[in-house]
C-alpha positions in Angstrom: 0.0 0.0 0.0 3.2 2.7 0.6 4.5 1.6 -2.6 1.2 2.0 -4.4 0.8 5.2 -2.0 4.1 7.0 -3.3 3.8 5.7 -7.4 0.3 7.5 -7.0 1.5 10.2 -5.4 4.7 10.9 -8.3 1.8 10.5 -11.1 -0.5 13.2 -9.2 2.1 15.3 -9.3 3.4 14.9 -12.5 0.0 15.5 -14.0 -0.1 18.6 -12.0 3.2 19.7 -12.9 2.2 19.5 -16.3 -1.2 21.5 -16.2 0.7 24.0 -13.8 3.0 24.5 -17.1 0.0 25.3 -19.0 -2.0 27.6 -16.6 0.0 31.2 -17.6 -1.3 30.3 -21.1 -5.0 29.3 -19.8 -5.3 30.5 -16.4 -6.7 33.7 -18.5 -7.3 34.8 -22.1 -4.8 33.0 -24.0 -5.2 35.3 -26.3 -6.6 38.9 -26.4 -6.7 41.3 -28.8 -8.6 44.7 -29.8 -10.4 46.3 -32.7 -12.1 49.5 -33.5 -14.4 50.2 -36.1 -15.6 53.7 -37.2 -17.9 54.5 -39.5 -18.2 57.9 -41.2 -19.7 59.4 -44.1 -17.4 57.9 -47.0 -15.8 55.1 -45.4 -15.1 52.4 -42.8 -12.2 52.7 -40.7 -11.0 49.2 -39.0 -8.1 49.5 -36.3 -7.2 46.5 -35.2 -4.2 46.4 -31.3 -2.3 43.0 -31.3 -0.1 42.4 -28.7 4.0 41.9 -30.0 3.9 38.3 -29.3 0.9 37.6 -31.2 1.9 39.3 -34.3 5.4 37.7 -33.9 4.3 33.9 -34.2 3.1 35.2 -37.8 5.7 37.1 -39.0 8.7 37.4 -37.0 10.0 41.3 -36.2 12.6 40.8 -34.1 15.5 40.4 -35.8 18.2 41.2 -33.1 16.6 38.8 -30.6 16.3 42.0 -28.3 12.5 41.7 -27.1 11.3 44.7 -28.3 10.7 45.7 -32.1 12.8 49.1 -33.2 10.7 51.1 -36.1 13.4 50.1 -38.4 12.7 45.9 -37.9 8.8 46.5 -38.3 9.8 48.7 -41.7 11.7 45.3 -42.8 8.8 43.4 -42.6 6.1 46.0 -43.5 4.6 44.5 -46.4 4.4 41.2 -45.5 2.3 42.4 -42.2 0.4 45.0 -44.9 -0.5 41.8 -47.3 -1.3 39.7 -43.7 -4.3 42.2 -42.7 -5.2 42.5 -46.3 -5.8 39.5 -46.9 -7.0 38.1 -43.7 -9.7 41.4 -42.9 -12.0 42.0 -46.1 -15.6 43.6 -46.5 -18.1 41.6 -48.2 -21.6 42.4 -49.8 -23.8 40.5 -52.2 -21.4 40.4 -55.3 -17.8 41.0 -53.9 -15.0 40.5 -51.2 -13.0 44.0 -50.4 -10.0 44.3 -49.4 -8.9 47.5 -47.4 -8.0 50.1 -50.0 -4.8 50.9 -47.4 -2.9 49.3 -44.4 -1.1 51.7 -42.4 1.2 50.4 -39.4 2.4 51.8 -36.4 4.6 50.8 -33.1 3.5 52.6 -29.5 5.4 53.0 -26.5 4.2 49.5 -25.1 5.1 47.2 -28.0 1.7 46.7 -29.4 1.0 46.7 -33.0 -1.4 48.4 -34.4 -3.1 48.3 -38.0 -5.5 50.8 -39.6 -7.4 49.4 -42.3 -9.5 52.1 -45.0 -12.3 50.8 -47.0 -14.8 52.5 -49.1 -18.4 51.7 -47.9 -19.6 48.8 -49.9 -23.3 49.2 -51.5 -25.6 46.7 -50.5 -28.7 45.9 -47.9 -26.1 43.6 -46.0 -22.0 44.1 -45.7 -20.4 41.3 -43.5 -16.9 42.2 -41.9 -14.5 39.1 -41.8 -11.5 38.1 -40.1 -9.6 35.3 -40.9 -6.7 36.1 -38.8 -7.7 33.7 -36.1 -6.4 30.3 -37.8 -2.8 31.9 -37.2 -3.0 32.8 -33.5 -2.9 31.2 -30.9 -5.7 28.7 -30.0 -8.6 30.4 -28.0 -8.1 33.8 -29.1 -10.5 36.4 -29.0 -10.6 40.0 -30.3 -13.0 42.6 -28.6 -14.7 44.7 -31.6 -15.9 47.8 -30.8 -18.1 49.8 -33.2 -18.3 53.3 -33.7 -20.1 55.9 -35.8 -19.5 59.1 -37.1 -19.6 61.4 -34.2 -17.5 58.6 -32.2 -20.3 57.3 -30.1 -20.6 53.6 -28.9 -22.8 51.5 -31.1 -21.6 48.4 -30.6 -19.7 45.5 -29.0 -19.0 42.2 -30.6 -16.2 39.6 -29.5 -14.9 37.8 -32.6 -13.1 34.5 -32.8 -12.1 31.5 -34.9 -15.9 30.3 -34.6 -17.0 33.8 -34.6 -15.1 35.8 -37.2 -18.2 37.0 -39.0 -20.1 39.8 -38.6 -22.5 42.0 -39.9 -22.0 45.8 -40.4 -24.2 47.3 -42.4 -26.6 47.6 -39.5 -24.7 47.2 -36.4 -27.1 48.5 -33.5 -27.0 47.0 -29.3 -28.6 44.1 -29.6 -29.8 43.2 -26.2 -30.0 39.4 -26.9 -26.5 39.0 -28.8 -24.9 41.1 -26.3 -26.2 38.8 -23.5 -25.2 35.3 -25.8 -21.6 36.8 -26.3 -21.0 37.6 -22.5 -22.4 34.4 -21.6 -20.4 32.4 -23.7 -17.4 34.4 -22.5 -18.3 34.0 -18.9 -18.5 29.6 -19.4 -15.6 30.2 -21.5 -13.6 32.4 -18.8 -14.5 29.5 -15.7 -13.0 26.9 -18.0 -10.1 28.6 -18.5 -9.4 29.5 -15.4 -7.5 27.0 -13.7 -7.0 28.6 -10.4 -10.9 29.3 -10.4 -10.9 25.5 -11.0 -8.8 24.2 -8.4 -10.4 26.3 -5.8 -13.5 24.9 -6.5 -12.6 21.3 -7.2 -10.6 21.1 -4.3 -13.6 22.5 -1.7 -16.0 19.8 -3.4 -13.2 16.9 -3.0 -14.3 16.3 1.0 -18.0 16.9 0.1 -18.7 13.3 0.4 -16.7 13.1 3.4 -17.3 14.0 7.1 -14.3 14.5 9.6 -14.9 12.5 12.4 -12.8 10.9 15.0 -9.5 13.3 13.7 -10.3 11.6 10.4 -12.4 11.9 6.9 -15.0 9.1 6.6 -17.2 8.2 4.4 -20.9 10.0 4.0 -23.4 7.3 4.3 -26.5 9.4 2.8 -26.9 10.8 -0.4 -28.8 13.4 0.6 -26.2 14.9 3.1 -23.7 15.0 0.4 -25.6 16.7 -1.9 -26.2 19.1 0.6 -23.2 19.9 1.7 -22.1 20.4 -2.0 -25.3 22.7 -2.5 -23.8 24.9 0.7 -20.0 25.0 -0.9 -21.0 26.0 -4.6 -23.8 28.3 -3.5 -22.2 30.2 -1.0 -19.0 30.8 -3.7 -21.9 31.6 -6.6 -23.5 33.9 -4.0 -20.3 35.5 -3.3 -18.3 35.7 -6.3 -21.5 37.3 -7.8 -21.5 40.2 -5.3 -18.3 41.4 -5.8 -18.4 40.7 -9.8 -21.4 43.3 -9.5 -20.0 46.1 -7.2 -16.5 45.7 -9.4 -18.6 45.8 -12.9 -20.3 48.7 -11.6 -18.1 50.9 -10.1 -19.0 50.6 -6.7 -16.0 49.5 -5.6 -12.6 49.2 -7.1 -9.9 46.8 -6.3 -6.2 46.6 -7.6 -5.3 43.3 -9.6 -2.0 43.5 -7.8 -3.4 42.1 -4.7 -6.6 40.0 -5.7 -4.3 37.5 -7.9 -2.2 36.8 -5.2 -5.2 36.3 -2.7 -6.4 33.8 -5.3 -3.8 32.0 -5.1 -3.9 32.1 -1.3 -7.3 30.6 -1.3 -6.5 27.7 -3.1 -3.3 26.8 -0.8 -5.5 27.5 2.2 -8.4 25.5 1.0 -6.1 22.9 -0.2 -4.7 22.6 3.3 -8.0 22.3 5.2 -8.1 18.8 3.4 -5.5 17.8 4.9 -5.6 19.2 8.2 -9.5 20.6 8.8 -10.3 23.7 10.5 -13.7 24.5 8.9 -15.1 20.9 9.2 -18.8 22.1 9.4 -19.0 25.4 8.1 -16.5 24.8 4.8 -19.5 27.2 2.9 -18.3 30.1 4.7 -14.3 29.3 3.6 -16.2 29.5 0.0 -18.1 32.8 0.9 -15.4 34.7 1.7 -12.8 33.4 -1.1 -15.4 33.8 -3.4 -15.6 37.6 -2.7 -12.1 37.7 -3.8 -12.6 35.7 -6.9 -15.5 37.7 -7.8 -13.1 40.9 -8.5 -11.1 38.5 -10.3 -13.7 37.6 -13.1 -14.5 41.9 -12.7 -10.9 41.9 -14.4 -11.8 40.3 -17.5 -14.9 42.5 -18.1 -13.2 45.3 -17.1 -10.5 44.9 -19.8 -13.3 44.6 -22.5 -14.7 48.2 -21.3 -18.2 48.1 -21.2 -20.8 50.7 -22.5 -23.4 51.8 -20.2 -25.9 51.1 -22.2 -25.0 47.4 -22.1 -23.6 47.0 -19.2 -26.4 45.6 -17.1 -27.0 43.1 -19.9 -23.3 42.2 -20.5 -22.8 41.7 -16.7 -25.5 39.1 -16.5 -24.9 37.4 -19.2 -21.1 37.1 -18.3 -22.0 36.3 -14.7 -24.7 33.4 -15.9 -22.3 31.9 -18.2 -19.2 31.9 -15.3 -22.3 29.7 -13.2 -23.5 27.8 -16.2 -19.6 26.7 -16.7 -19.2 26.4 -12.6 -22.5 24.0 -13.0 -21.4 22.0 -15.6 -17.9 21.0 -13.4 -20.1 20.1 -10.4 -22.3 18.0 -12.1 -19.5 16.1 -14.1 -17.4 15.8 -10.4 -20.1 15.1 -8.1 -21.4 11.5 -9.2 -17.4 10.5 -9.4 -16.4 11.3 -6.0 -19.7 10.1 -4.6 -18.9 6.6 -6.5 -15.1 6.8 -5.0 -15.7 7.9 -1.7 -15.7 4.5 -0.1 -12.2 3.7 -1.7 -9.3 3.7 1.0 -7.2 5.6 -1.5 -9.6 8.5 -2.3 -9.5 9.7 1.3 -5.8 8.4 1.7 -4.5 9.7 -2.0 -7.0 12.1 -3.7 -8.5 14.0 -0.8 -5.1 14.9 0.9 -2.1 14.1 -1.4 -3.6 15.7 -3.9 -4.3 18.7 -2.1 -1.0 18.8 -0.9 0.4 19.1 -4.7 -2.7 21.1 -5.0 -0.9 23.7 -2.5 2.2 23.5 -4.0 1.1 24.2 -7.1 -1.1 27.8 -5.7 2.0 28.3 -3.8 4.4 28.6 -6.8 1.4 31.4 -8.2 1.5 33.0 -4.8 5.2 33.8 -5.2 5.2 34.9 -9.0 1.9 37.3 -8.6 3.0 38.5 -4.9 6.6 39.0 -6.0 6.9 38.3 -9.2 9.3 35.6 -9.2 9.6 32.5 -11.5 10.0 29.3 -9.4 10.9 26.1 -10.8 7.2 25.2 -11.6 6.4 28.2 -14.1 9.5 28.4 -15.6 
């Protein structure tokens, strides 16, 4: 049983090792870009902000290995980003695919490119905009489209991506509905992405079959209490996470980013810990209560970047905050019946519940260092 103890303990951690390796890409937006589009009287302006990185995996820029681009390496390359965006963006109608009639390309003080597509206004009841760029980023990215008209005023939000890289323009108005699909989407899409968000919550339902009794977990004998318990945990984190997401979302109060990550992190080492030497036995829901307050101004950060309109905002904030439940949901049912099947098994209270919480806390610890201090340990480099 040791040796089978310590093989199972080397392959949990492996596997974790592994994911860990993965979470700066997915923790958040593996990719994220921007995109502006004006109309005005004779024409359609498109500007498109891509980070360095993401422009770079295209055509390479940096020719001297330095890290940044100088004017004169993007001038070297130019035309082939010109001929990229021309022929990845077009404008179609009824009879025709346009390309931008010019590409103009400029550098800013932070690195990020930036392209400003012209095009004359196609005629036509419907114009579609398309972008084809997303085949040649990086998997999962989206671009934030916002749509202006000629006295610069909000008309529209739209978040593109590879399954989304159509769009009609013609008659681009708020669209209470799509605006509420999008943010949804996004919000189901953020939850699965997030693997801190994940661990927290997979590691406060891994003893929700389990009660600590006798300085040890043992197994639940009714359903029912189980399920309970697990209603308690998730709804008190919903609950919670959902308050402060609002009051972020809405200005009521604002929290730096420069603390909240690394609280994050904290939850899920001291979560992860509680497995393996309880505290909060009975009351584990208010553990989730008051994390989730904290992770709740961390899914703020991901609406905040996009930069709501006020007329949309109410819409985009429940659709978003819906869709970060609907994906919650979906992980809870999908754990639930398996733990409830294992939780008779020596090695799920022995192994699963607290060694791998214990690589569990490992794992939060090496984010707690690189967002409080930022310092790479050996996990994230």
């Amino acid at each position: 049983m040791n040796r089978l103890h310590g093989f199972l303990c080397i392959v949990l951690f492996g596997v974790l090792a592994v994911l860990n390796n993965i979470a700066p890409v997915f923790a958040h937006d593996p990719g994220l870009s921007y995109a502006t589009l004006t109309h005005s009287k004779n024409s359609l302006v498109l500007e498109f902000t891509f980070a360095q990185r993401d422009i770079e995996t295209i055509v390479p820029m940096d020719s001297d290995w330095d890290g940044e681009i100088s004017i004169v390496e993007l001038e070297v390359v130019a035309k082939d980003l010109q001929h990229l965006m021309s022929q990845n963006v077009a404008l179609e109608n009824a009879t025709a695919l346009l390309h931008a009639d010019s590409v103009l390309i400029r550098l800013d003080e932070s690195q990020a490119i930036h392209f400003v597509l012209t095009y004359a206004i196609p005629r036509g009841p419907e114009v579609n905009l398309i972008v084809a760029l997303f085949d040649n980023l990086s998997l999962g990215h989206r671009q934030y489209l916002t749509v202006l008209n000629n006295r610069n005023e909000v008309v529209a939000r739209h978040i593109l991506s590879a399954d989304n890289n159509r769009i009609d323009v013609s008659a681009l108005r708020p669209n209470g509905h799509s605006v509420f699909r999008e943010y949804f989407k996004q919000g189901i899409w953020h939850i699965w992405i997030g693997l801190d968000h994940i661990l927290f919550l997979v590691t406060l339902l891994l003893p929700a079959v389990l009660t600590y009794r006798a300085s040890r977990w043992q197994v639940v004998q009714h359903y029912k209490r189980a399920v309970i318990d697990t209603l308690k945990v998730v709804t008190a984190f919903t609950v919670a996470h959902s308050i402060t997401l609002s009051l972020a979302v809405l200005n009521v109060v604002k929290v730096s980013q420069n603390w909240i990550e690394p609280v994050i992190a904290l939850s899920v080492i001291v979560v992860a810990l509680n497995n393996v030497k309880p505290v909060f036995t009975q009351m584990r829901w208010l553990m989730a209560f008051v994390f989730g307050l904290v992770h709740g101004f961390g899914f703020a950060s991901v609406l905040a970047e996009i930069g709501l309109e006020n007329s949309s905002l109410i819409t985009s904030l429940a659709g978003f905050n819906l869709g970060v439940e609907a994906g919650q949901l979906a992980i809870v049912m999908t754990l639930f019946p398996v733990l409830y099947a294992m939780r008779g098994m020596a090695y799920y209270r022995l192994v699963i519940v607290q060694t791998a919480s214990v690589v569990i806390a490992m794992i939060a610890l090496t984010w707690f260092v690189e967002r409080a201090f930022e310092r790479n340990v050996f996990l994230l480099s």
